[in-house]
FIMI-612950 format. One record per residue (C-alpha): residue number from 1; residue in one letter; x, y, z. Coordinates in steps of 0.02 Angstrom, whole numbers, plus 50000, padded with zeros to 5 digits. Layout:
! FIMI-612950
<node><nr>NUM</nr><rest>A</rest><xx>X</xx><yy>Y</yy><zz>Z</zz></node>
...
END
This chain:
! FIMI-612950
<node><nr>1</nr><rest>X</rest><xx>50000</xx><yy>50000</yy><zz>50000</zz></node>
<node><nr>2</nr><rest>X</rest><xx>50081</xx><yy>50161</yy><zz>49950</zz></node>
<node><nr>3</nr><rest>X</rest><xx>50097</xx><yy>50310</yy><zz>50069</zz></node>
<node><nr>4</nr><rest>X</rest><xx>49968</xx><yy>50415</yy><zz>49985</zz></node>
<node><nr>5</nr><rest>X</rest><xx>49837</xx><yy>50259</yy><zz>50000</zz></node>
<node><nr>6</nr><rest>X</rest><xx>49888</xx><yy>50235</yy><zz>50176</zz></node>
<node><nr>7</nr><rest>X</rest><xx>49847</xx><yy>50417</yy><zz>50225</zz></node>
<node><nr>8</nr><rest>X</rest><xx>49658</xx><yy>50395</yy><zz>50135</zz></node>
<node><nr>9</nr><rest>X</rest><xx>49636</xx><yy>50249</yy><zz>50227</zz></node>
<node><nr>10</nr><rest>X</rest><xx>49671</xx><yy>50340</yy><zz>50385</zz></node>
<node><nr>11</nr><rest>X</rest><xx>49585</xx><yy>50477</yy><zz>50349</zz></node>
<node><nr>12</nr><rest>X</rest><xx>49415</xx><yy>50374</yy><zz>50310</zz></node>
<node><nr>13</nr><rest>X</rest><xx>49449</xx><yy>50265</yy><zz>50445</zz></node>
<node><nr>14</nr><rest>X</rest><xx>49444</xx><yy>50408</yy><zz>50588</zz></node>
<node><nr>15</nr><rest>X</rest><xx>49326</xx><yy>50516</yy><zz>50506</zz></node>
<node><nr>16</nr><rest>X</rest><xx>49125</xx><yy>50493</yy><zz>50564</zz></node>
<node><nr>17</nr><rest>X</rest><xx>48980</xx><yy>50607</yy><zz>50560</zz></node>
<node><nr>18</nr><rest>X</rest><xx>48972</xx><yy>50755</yy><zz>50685</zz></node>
<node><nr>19</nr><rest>X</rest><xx>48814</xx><yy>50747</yy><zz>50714</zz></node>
<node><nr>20</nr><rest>X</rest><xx>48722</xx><yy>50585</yy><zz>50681</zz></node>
<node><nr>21</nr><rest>X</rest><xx>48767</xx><yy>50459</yy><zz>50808</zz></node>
<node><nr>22</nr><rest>X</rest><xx>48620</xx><yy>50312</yy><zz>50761</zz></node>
<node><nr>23</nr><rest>X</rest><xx>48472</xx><yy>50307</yy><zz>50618</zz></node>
<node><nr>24</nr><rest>X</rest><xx>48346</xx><yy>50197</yy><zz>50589</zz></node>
<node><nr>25</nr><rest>X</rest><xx>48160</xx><yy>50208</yy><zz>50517</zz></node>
<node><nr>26</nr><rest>X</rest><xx>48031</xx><yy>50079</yy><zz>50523</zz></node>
<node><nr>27</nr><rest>X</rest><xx>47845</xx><yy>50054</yy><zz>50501</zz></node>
<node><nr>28</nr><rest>X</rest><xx>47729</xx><yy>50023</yy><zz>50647</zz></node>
<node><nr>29</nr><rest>X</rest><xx>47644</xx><yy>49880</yy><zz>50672</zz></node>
<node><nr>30</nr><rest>X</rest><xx>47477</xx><yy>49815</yy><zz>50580</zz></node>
<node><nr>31</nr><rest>X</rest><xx>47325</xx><yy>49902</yy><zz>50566</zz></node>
<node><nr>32</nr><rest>X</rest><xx>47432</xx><yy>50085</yy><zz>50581</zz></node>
<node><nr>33</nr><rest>X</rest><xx>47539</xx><yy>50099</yy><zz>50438</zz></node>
<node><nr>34</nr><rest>X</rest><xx>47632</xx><yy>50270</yy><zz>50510</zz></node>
<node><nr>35</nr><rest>X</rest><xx>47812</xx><yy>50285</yy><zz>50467</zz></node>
<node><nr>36</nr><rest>X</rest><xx>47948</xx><yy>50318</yy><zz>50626</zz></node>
<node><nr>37</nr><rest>X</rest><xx>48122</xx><yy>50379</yy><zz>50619</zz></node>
<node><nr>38</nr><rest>X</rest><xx>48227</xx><yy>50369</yy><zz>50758</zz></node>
<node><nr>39</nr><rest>X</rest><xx>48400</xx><yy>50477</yy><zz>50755</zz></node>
<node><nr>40</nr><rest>X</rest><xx>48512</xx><yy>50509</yy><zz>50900</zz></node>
<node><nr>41</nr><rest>X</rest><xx>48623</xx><yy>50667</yy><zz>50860</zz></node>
<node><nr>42</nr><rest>X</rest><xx>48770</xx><yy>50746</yy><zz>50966</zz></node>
<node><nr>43</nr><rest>X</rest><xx>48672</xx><yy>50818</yy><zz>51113</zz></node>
<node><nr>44</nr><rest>X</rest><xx>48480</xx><yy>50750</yy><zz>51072</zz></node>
<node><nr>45</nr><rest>X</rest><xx>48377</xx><yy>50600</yy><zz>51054</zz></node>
<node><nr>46</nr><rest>X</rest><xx>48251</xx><yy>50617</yy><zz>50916</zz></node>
<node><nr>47</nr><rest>X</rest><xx>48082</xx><yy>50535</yy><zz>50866</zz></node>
<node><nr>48</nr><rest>X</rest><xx>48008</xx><yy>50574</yy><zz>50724</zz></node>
<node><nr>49</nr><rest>X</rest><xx>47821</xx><yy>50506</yy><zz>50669</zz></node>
<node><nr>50</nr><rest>X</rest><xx>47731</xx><yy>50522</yy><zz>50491</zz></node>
<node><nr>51</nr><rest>X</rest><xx>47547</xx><yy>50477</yy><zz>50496</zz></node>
<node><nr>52</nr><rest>X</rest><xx>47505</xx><yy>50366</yy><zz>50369</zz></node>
<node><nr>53</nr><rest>X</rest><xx>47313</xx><yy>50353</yy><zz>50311</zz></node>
<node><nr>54</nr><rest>X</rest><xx>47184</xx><yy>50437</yy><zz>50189</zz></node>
<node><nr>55</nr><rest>X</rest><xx>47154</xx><yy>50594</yy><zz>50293</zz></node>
<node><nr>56</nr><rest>X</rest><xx>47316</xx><yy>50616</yy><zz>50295</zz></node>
<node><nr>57</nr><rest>X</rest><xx>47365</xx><yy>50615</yy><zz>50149</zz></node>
<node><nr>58</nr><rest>X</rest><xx>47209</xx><yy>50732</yy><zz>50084</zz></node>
<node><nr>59</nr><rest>X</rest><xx>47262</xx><yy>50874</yy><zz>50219</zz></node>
<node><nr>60</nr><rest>X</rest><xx>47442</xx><yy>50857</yy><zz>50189</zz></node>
<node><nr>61</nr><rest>X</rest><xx>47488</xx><yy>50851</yy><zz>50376</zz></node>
<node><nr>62</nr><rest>X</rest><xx>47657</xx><yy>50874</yy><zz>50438</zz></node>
<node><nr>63</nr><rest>X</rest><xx>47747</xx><yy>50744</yy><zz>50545</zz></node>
<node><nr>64</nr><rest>X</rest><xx>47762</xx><yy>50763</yy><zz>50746</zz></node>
<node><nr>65</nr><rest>X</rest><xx>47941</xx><yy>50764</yy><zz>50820</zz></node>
<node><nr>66</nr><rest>X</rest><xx>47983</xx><yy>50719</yy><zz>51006</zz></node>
<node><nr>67</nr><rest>X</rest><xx>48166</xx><yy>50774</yy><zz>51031</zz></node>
<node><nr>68</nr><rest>X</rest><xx>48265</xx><yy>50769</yy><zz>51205</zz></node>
<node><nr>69</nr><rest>X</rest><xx>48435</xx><yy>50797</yy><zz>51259</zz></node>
<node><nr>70</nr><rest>X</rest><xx>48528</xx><yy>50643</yy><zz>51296</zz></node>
<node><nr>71</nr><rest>X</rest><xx>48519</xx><yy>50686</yy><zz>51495</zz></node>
<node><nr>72</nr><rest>X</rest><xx>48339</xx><yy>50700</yy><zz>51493</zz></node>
<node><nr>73</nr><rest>X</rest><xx>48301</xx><yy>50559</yy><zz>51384</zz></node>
<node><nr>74</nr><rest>X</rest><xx>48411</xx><yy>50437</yy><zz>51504</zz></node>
<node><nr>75</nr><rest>X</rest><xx>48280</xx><yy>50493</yy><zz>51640</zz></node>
<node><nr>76</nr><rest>X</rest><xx>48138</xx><yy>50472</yy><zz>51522</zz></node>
<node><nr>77</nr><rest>X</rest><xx>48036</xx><yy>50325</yy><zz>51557</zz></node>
<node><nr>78</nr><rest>X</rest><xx>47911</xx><yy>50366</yy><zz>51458</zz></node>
<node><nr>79</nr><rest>X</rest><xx>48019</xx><yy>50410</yy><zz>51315</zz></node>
<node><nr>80</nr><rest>X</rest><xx>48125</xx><yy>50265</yy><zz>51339</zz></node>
<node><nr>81</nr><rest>X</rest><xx>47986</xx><yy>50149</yy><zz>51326</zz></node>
<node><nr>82</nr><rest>X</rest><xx>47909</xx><yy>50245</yy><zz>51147</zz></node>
<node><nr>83</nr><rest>X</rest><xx>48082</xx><yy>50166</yy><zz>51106</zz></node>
<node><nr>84</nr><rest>X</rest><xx>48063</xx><yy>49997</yy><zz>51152</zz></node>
<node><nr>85</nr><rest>X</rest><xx>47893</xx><yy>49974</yy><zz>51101</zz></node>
<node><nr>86</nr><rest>X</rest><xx>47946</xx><yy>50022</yy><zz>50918</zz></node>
<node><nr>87</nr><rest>X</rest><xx>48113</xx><yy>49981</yy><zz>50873</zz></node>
<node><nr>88</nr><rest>X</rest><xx>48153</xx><yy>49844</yy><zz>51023</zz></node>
<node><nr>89</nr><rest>X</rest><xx>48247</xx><yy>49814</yy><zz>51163</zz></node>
<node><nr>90</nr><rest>X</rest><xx>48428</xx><yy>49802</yy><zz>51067</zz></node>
<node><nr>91</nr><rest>X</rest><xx>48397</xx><yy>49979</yy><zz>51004</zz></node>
<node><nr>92</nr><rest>X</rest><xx>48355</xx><yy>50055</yy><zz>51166</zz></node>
<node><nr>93</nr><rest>X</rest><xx>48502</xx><yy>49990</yy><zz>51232</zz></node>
<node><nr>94</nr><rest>X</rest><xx>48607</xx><yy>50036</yy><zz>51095</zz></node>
<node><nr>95</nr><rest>X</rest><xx>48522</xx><yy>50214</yy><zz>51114</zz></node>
<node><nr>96</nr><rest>X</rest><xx>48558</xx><yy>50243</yy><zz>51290</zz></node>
<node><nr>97</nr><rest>X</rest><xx>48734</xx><yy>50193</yy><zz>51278</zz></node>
<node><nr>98</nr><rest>X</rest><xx>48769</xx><yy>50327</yy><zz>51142</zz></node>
<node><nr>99</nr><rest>X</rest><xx>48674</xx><yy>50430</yy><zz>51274</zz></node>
<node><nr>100</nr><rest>X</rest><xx>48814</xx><yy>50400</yy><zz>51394</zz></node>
<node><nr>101</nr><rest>X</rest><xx>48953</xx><yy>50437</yy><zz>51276</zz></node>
<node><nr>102</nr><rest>X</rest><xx>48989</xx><yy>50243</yy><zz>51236</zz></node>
<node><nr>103</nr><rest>X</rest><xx>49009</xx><yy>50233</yy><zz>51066</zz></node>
<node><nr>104</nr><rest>X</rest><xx>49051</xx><yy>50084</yy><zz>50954</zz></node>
<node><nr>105</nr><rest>X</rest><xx>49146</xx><yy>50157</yy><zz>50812</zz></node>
<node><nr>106</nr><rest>X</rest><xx>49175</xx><yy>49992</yy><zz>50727</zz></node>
<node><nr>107</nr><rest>X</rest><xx>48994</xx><yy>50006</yy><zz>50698</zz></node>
<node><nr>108</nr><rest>X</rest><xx>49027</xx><yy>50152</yy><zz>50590</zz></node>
<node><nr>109</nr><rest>X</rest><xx>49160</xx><yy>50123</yy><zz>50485</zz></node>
<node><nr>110</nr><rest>X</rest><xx>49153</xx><yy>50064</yy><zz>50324</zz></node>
<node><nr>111</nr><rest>X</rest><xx>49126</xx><yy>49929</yy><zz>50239</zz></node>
<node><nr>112</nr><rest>X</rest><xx>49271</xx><yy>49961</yy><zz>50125</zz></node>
<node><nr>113</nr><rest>X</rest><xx>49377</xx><yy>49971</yy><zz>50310</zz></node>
<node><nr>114</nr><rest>X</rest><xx>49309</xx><yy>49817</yy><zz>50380</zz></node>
<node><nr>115</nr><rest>X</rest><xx>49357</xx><yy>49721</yy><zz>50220</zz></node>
<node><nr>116</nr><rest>X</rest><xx>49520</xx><yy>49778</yy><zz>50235</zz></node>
<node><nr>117</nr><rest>X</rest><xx>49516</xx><yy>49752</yy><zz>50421</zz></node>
<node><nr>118</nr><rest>X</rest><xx>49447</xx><yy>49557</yy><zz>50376</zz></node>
<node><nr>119</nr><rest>X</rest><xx>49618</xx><yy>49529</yy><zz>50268</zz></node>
<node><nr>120</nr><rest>X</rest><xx>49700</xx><yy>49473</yy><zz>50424</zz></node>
<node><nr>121</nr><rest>X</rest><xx>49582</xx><yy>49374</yy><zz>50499</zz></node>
<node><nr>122</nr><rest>X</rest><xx>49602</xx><yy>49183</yy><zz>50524</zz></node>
<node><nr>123</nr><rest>X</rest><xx>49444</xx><yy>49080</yy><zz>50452</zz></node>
<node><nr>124</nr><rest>X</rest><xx>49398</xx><yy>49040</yy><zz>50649</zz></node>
<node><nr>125</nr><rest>X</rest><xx>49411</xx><yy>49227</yy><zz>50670</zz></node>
<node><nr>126</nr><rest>X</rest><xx>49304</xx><yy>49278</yy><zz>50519</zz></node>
<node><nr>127</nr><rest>X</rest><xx>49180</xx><yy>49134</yy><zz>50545</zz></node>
<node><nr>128</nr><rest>X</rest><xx>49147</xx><yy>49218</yy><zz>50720</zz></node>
<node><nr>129</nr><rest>X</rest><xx>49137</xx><yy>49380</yy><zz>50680</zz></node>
<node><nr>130</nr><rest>X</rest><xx>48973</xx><yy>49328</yy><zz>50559</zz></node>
<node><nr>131</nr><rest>X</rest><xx>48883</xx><yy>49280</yy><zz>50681</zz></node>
<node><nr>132</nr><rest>X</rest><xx>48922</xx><yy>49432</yy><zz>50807</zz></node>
<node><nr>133</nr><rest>X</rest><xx>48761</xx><yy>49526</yy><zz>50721</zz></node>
<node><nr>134</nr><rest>X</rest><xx>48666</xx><yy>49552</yy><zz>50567</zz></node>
<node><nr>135</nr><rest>X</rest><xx>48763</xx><yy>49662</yy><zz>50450</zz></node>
<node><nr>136</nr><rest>X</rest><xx>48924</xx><yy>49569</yy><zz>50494</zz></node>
<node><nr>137</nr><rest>X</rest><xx>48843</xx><yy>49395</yy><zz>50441</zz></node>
<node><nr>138</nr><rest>X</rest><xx>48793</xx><yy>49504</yy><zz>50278</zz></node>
<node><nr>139</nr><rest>X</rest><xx>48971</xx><yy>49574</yy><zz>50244</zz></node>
<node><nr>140</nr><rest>X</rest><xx>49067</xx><yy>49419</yy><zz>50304</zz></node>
<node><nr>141</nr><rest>X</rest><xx>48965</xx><yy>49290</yy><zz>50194</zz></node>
<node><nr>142</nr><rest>X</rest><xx>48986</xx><yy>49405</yy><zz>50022</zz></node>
<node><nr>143</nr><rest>X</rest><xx>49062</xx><yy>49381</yy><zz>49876</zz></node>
<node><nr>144</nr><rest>X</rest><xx>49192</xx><yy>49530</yy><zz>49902</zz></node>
<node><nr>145</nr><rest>X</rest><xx>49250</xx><yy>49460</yy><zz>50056</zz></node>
<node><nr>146</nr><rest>X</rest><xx>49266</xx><yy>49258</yy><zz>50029</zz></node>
<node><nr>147</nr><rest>X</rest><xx>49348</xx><yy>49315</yy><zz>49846</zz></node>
<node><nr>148</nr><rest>X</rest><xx>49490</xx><yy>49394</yy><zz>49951</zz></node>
<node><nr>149</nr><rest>X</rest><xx>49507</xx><yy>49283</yy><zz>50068</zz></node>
<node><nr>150</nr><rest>X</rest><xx>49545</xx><yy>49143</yy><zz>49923</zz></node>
<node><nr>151</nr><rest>X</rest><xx>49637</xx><yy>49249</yy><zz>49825</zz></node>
<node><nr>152</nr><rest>X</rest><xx>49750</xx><yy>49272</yy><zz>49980</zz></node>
<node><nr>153</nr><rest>X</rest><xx>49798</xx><yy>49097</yy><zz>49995</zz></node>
<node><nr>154</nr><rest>X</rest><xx>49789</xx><yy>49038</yy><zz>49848</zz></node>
<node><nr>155</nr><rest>X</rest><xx>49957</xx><yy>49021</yy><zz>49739</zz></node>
<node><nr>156</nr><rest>X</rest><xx>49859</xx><yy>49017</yy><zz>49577</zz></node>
<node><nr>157</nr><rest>X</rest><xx>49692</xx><yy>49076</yy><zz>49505</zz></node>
<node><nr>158</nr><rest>X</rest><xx>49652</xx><yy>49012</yy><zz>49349</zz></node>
<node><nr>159</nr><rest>X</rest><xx>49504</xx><yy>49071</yy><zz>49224</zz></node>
<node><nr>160</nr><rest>X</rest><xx>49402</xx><yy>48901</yy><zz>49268</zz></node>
<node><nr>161</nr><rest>X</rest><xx>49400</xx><yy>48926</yy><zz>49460</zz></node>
<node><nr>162</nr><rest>X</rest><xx>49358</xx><yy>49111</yy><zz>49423</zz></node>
<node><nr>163</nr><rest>X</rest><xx>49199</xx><yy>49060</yy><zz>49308</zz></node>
<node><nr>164</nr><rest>X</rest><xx>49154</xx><yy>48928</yy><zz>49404</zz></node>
<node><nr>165</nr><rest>X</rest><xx>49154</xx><yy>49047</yy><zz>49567</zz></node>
<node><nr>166</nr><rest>X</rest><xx>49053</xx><yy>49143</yy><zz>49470</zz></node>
<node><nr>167</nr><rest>X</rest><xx>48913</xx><yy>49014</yy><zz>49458</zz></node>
<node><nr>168</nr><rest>X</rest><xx>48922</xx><yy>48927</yy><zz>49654</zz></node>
<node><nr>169</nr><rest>X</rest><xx>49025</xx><yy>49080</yy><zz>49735</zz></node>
<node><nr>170</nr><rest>X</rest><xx>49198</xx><yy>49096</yy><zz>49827</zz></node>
<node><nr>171</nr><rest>X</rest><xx>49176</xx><yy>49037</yy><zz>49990</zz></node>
<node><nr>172</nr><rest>X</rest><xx>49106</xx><yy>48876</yy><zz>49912</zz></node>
<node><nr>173</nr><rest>X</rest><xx>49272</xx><yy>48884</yy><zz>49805</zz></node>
<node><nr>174</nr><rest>X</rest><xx>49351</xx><yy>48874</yy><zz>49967</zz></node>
<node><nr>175</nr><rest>X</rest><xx>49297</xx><yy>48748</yy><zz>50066</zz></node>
<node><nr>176</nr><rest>X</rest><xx>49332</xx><yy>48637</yy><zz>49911</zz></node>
<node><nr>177</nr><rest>X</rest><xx>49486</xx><yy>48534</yy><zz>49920</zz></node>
<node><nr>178</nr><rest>X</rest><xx>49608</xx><yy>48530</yy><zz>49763</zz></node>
<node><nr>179</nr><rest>X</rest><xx>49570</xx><yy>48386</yy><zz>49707</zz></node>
<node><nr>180</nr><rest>X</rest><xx>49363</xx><yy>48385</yy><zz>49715</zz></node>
<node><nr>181</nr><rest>X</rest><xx>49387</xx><yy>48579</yy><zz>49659</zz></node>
<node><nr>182</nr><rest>X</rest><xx>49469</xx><yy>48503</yy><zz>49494</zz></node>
<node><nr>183</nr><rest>X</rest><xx>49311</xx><yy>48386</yy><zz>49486</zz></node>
<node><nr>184</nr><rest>X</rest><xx>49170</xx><yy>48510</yy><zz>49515</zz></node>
<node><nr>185</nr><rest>X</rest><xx>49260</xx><yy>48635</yy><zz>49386</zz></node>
<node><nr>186</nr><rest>X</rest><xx>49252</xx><yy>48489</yy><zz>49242</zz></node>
<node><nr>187</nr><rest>X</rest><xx>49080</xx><yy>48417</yy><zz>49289</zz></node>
<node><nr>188</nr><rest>X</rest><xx>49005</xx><yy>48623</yy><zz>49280</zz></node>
<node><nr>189</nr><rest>X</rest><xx>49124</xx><yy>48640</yy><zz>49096</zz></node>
<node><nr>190</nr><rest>X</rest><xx>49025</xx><yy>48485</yy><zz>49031</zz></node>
<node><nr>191</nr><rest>X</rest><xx>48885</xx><yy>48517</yy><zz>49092</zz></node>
<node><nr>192</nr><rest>X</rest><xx>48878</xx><yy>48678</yy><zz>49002</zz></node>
<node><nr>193</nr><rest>X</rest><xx>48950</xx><yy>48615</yy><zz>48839</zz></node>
<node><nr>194</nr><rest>X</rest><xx>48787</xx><yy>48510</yy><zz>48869</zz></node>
<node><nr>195</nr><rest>X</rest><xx>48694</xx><yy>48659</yy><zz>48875</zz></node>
<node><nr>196</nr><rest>X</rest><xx>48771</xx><yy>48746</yy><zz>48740</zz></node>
<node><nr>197</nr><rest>X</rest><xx>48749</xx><yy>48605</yy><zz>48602</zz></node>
<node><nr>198</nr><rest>X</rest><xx>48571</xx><yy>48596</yy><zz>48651</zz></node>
<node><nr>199</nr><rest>X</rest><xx>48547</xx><yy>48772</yy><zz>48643</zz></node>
<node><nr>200</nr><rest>X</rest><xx>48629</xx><yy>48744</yy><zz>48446</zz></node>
<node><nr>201</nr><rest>X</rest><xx>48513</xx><yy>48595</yy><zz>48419</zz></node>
<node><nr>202</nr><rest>X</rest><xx>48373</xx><yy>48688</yy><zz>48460</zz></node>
<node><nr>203</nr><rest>X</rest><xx>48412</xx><yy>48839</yy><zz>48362</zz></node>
<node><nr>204</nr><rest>X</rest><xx>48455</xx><yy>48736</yy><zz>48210</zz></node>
<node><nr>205</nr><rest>X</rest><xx>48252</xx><yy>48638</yy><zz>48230</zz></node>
<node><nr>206</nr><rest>X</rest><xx>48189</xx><yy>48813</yy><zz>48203</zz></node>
END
């Protein structure tokens, strides 16, 4: 990695919003259809509420906003509970702890980061990680991630194990020893020379 990269790297790994701490909308539970949007900024807790049925929409009403410093909303009850009831326990837990000034900035950087981060990660370590929460399980079982991580330790990458990652995916491509990897690639070749020549047999019918 040259110096230059190094320094953007740095520079996106330590920079984060100033003011938006946590956001997330969701959709209340059946019959209302309202729309909510939670947001915890710098100094306040914010909950945001767009009415969602016919009247509304004929009059055009605005949404209603409950906001609170972080102080008052850790006394809250009331507040806290508006919280729970909508968005769960996890979230009002996450909430407060912002509240308090205990912030998870792993949470916020990028993906681009946490790939990067992931690069020296043992497959115990990376296999854990997916299952620490949602988005990691998302990020750790993708494409980008388990492409890198063969690439990595892999001597050679030839144009069959890249087309036929491209059909059962990388981590699959993985977990395949050398010698069933060599197997699967020529089994998914014929099988598509199959396909092809059928293809031309049907086109020549017409």
């Amino acid at each position: 990695m040259t110096e230059g990269a190094g320094e953007d790297v740095e520079k996106e790994l330590f920079t984060f919003p100033k003011d938006v701490l946590f956001d997330q909308s969701c959709q209340v539970a059946p019959p209302l259809k309202d729309w909510i949007n939670l947001q915890v900024q710098s100094d306040t807790v914010k909950l945001t509420r767009w009415r969602i049925d016919a009247q509304c929409l004929r009059v055009g009403m605005r949404p209603t906003c409950h906001s609170e410093p972080h102080e008052h909303f850790l006394d809250s009850f009331e507040f806290q509970s508006d919280v729970k009831r909508i968005f769960g326990e996890n979230v009002l837990t996450h909430v407060m702890e912002l509240c308090r000034g205990n912030y998870n900035y792993l949470c916020r950087v990028s993906d681009k980061i946490k790939i990067l981060i992931m690069d020296y990660l043992e497959l115990e370590d990376l296999l854990n990680l997916s299952q620490t929460n949602k988005a990691f399980y998302k990020l750790c079982n993708s494409e980008k991630v388990w492409e890198r991580f063969v690439r990595m330790r892999t001597d050679t990458i030839t144009k069959e194990m890249k087309h036929f990652a491209s059909n059962v995916g990388w981590k699959r491509v993985f977990f395949t020893n050398k010698l069933q990897l060599r197997a699967q690639i020529r089994r998914h070749q014929k099988s598509e020379q199959i396909q092809q020549q059928q293809v031309f047999l049907t086109a020549g019918d017409c």
